[in-house]
Backbone as ProteinMPNN parsed JSONL, in Angstrom:
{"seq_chain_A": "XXXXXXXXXXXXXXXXXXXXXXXXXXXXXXXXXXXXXXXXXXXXXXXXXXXXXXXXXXXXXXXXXXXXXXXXXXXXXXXXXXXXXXXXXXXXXXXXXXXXXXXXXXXXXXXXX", "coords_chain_A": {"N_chain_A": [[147.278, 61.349, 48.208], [147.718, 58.928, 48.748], [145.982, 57.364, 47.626], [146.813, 57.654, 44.947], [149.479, 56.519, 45.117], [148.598, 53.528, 45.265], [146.841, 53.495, 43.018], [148.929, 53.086, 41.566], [150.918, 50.92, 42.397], [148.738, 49.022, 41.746], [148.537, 49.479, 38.807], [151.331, 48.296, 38.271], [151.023, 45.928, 39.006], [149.469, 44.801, 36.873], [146.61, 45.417, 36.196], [143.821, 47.449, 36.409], [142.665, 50.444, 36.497], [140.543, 52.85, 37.3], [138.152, 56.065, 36.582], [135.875, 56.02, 39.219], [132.887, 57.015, 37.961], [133.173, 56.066, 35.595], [133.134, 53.646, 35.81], [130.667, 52.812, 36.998], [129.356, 53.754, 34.654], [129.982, 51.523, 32.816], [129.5, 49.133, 34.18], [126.396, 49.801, 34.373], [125.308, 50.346, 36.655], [123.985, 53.194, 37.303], [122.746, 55.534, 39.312], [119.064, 56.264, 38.737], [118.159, 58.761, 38.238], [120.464, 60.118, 36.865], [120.81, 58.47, 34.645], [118.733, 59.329, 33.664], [118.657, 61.779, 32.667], [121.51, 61.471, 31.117], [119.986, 60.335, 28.96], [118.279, 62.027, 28.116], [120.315, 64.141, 26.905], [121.344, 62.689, 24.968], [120.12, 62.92, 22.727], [121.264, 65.31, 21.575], [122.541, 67.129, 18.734], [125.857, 67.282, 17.479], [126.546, 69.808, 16.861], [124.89, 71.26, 19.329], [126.043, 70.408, 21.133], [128.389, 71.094, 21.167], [127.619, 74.297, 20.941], [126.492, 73.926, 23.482], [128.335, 73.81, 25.507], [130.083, 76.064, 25.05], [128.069, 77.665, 26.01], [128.229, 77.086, 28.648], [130.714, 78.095, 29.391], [130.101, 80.507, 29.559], [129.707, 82.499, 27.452], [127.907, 84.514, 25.125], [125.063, 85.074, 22.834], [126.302, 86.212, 20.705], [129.422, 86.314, 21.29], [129.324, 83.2, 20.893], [128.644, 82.809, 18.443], [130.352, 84.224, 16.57], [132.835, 82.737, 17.463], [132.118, 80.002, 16.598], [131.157, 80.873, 13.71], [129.246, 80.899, 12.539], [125.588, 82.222, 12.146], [123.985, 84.622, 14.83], [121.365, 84.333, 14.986], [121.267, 81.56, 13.953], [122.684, 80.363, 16.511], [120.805, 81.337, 18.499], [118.498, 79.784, 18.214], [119.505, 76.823, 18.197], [120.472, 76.948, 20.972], [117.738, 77.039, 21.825], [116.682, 75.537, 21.181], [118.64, 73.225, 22.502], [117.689, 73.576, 24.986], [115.045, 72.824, 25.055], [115.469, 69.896, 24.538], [116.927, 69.259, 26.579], [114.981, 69.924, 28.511], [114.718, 71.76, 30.445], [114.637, 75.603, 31.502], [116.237, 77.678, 31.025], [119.376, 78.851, 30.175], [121.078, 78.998, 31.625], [119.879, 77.117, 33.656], [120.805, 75.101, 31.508], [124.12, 74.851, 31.426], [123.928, 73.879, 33.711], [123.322, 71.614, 33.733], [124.61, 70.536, 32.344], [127.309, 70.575, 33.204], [126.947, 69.527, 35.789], [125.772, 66.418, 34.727], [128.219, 65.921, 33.563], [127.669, 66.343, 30.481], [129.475, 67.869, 28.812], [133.313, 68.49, 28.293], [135.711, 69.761, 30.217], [135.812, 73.304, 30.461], [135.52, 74.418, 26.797], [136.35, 72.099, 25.967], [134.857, 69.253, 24.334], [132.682, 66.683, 25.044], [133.12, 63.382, 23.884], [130.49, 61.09, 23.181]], "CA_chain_A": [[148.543, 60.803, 47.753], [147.683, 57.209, 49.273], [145.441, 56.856, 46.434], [147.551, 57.874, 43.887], [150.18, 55.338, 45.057], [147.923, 52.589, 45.379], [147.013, 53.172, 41.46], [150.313, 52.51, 40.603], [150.558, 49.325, 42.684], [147.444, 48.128, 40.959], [148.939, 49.185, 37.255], [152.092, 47.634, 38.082], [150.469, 44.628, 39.07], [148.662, 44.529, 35.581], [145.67, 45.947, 37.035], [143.451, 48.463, 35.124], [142.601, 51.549, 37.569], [139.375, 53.153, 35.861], [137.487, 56.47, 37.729], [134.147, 55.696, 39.562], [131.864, 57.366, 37.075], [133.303, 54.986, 33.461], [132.884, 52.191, 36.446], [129.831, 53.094, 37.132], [128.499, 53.608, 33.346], [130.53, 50.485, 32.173], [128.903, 48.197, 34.875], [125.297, 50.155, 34.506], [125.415, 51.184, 38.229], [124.283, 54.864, 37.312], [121.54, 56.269, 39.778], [118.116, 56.69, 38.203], [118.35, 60.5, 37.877], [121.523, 60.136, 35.983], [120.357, 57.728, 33.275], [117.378, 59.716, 32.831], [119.497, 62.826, 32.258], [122.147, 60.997, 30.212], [119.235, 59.842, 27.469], [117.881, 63.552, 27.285], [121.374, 64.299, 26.395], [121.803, 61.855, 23.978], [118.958, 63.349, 21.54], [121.832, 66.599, 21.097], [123.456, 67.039, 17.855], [127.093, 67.702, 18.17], [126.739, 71.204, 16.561], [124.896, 71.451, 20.105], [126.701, 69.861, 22.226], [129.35, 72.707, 21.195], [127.068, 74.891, 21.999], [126.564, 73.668, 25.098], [129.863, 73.516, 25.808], [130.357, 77.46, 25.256], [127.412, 78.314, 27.284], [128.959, 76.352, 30.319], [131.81, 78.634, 29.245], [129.667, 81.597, 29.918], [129.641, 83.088, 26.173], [126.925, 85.088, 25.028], [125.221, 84.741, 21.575], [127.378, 87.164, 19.492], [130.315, 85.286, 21.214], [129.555, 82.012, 20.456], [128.316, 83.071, 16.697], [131.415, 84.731, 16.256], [133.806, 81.396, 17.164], [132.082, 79.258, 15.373], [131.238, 81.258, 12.193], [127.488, 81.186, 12.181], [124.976, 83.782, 12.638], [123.53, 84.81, 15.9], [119.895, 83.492, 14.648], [121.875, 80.273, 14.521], [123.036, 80.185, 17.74], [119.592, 81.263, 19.309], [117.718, 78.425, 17.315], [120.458, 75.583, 18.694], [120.078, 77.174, 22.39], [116.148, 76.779, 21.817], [117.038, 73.447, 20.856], [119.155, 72.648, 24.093], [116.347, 73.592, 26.487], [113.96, 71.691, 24.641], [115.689, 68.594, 24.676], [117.472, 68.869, 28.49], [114.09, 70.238, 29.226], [115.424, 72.926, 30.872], [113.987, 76.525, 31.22], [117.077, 78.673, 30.967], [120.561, 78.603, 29.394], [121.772, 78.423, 33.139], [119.785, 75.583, 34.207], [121.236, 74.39, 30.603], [124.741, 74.749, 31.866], [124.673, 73.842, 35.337], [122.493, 70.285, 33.372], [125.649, 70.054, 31.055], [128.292, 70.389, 34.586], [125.853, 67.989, 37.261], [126.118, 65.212, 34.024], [128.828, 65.699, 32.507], [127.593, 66.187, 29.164], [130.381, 68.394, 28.234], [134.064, 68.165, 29.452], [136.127, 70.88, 31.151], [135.241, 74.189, 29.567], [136.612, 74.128, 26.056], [136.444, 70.796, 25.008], [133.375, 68.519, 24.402], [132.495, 65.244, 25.542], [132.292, 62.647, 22.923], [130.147, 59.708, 23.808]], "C_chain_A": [[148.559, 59.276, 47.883], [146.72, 56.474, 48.052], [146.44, 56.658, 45.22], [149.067, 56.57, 43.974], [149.588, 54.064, 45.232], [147.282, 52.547, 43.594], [148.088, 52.567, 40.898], [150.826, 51.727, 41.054], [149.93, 48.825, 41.984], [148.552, 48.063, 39.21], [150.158, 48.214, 37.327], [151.636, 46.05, 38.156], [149.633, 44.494, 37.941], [147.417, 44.471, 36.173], [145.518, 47.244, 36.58], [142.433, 49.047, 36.663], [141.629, 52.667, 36.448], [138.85, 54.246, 37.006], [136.121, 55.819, 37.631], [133.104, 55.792, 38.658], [132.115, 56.291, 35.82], [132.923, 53.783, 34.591], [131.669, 51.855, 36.477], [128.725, 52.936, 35.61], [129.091, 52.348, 32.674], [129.611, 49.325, 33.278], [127.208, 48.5, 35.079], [124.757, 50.414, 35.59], [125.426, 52.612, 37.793], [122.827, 55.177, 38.137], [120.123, 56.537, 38.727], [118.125, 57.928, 37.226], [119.076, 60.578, 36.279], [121.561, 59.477, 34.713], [119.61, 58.458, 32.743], [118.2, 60.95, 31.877], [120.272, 62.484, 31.012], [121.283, 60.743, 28.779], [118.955, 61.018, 27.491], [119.667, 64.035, 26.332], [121.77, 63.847, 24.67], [121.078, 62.194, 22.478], [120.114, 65.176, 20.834], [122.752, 66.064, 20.314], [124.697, 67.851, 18.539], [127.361, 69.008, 18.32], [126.016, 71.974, 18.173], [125.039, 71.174, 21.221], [127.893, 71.198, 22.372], [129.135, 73.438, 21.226], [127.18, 75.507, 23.34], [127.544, 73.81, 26.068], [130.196, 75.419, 25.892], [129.32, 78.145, 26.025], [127.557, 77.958, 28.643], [130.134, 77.744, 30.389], [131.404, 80.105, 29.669], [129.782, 82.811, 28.648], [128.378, 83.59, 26.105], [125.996, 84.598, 23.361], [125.972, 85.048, 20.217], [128.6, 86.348, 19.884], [130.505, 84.044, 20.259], [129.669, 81.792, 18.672], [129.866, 83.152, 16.254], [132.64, 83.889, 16.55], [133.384, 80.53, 16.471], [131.668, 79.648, 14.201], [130.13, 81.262, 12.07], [127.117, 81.899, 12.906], [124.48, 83.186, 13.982], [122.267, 83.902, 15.921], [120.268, 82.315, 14.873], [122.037, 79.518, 15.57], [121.611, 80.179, 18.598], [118.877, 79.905, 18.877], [118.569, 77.152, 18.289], [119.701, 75.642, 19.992], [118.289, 76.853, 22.669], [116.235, 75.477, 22.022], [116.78, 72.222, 22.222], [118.298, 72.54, 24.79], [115.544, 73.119, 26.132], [114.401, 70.14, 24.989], [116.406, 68.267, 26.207], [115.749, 69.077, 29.083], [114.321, 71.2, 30.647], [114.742, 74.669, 30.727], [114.965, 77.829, 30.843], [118.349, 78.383, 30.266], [121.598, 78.435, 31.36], [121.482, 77.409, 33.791], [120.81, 74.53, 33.147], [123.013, 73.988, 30.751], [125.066, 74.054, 32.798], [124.097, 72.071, 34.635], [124.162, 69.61, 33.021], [127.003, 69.972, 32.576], [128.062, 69.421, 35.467], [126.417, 66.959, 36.22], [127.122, 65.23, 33.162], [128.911, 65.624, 30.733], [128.57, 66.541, 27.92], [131.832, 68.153, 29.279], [133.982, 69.431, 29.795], [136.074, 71.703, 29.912], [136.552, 74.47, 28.115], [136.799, 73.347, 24.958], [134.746, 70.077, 25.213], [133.187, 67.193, 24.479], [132.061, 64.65, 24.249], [131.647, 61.021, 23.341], [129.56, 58.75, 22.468]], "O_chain_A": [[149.29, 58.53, 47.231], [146.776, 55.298, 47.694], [146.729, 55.581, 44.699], [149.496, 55.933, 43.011], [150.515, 53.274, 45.411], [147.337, 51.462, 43.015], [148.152, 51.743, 39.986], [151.635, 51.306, 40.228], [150.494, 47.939, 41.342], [149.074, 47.088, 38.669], [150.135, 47.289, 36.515], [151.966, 45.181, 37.349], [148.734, 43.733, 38.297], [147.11, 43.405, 36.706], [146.416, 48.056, 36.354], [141.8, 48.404, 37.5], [141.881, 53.093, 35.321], [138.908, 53.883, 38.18], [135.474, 55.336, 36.702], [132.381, 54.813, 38.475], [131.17, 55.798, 35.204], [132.303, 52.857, 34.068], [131.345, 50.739, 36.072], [127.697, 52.267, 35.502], [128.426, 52.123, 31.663], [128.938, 48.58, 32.566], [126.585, 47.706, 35.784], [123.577, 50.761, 35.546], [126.46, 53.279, 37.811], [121.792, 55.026, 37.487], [120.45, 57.203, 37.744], [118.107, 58.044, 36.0], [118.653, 60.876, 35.163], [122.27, 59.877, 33.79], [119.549, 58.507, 31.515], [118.289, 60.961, 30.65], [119.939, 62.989, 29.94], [121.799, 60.918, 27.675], [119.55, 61.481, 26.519], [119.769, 64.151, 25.111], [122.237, 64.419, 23.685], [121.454, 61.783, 21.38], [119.745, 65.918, 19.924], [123.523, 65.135, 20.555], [124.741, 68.614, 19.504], [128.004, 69.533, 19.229], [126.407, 73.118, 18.405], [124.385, 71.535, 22.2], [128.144, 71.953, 23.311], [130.078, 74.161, 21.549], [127.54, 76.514, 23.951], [127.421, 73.907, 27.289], [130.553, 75.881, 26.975], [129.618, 79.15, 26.672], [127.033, 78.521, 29.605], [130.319, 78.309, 31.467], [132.276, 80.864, 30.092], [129.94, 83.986, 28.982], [127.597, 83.198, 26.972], [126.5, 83.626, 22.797], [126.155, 84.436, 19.165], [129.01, 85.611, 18.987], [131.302, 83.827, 19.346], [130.35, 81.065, 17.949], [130.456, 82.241, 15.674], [133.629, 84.243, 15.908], [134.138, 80.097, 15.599], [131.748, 78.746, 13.367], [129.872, 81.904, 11.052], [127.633, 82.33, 13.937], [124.454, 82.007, 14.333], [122.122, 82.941, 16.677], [119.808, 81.758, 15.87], [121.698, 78.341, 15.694], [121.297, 79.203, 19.279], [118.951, 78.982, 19.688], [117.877, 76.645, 19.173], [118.746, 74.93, 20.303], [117.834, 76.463, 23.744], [115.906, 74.642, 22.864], [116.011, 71.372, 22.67], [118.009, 71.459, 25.304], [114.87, 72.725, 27.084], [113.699, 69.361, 25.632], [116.368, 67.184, 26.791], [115.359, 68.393, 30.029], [113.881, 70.951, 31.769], [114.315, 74.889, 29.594], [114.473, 78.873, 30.414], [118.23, 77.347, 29.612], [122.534, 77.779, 31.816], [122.293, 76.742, 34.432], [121.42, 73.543, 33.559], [123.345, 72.912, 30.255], [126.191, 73.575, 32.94], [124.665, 71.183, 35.271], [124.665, 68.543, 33.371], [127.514, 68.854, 32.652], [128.882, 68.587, 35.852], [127.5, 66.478, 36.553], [127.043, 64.651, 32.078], [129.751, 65.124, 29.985], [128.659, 66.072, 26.785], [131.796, 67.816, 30.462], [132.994, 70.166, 29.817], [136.195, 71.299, 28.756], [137.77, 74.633, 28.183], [137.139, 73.506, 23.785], [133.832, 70.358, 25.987], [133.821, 66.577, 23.623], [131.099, 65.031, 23.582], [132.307, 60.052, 23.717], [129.203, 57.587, 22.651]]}, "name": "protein", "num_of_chains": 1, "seq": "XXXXXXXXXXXXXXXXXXXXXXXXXXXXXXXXXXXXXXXXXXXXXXXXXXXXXXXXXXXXXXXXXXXXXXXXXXXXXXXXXXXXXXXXXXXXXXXXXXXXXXXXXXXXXXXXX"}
């Protein structure tokens, strides 16, 4: 709560209150790891980023096919994709990749960078 009123000191005082992580990638202060991660990322089309985003969600392939309107084959092909480019061996490491960095937001929606 001492935080939270200490933001709104700062804003009132015209004072821009930003979390750690945009501070962090806006000032290029990101851990090694986390850069490296972030550029594998960056090689995913959006169609699998949304994906990605429903296998965080814990969807299956008939699921996911079946919200976004393309076939199953589809979906497997993308997911091939994903673990190629996170370098990743599973659709769970591919998840837990897409949760650790943020690649996706909260389950649902999708990070646009």
């Amino acid at each position: 709560m001492a935080q939270f009123t200490s933001s709104i000191m700062y804003v009132l005082a015209r004072q821009v209150v930003i979390p750690i992580q945009i501070a962090r990638v806006t000032s290029g202060v990101l851990p090694p790891e986390e850069k490296a991660a972030l550029a594998l990322a960056e090689h995913l089309s959006q169609r699998e980023r949304e994906i990605l985003a429903l296998l965080v969600e814990g969807l299956n392939n008939k699921e996911i096919a079946k919200r976004l309107g393309i076939a199953q084959n589809t979906v497997r092909a993308h997911a091939q994709n994903i673990l190629s480019k996170l370098q990743v061996h599973s659709r769970l490491e591919a998840a837990a990749f897409a949760v650790r960095y943020r690649v996706v937001g909260s389950p649902g929606s999708v990070r646009d960078d």
